[in-house]
N, C-alpha and C positions, 0 to 999 in steps of 0.2 A: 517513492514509495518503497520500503522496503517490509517485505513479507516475511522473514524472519532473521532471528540472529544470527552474523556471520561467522561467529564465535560459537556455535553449539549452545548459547547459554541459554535461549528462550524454553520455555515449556509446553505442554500441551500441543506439541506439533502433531500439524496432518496434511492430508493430499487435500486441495479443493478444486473443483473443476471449475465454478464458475468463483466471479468477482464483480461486484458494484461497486463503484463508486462515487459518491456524490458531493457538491458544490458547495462552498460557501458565499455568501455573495463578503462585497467589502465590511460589514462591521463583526463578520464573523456569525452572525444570529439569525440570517435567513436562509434560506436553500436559493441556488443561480442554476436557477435551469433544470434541465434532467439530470436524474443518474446516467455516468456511462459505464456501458459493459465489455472490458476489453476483452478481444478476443486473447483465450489462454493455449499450450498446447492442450494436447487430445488427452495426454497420461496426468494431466492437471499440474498445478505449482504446492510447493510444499510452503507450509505457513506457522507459525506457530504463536504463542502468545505477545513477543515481542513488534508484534508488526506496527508499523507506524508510519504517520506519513509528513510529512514536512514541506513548508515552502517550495516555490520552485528555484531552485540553484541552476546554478552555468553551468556547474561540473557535476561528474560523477562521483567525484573523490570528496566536494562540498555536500554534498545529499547524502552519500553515506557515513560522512563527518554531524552533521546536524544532529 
């Protein structure tokens, strides 16, 4: 998951204290299960319009390559 650009280049950035997120089952078009809600810090995560989230990768370096 990444929450915004690493680069400066997203828009509309802000603090958010909380975050959902939720499931897709395998064909992509139903929901699997509940949303989960990770716990964030206390001063919240910064975000902005770029955020997105991708397969799940081995690496760090592959997930923020995607």
């Amino acid at each position: 998951m990444n929450l915004s650009a690493t680069d400066g280049s997203g828009s509309h950035g802000r603090t958010e204290k909380s975050l959902a997120v939720y499931f897709h089952g395998p064909s992509g078009n139903e929901g699997a299960g509940t949303d989960a809600h990770p716990a964030l810090p206390a001063k919240g995560v910064y975000i902005d319009d770029s955020l997105k989230v991708t397969y799940w990768q081995q690496s760090m370096d592959d997930a923020v390559n995607w």
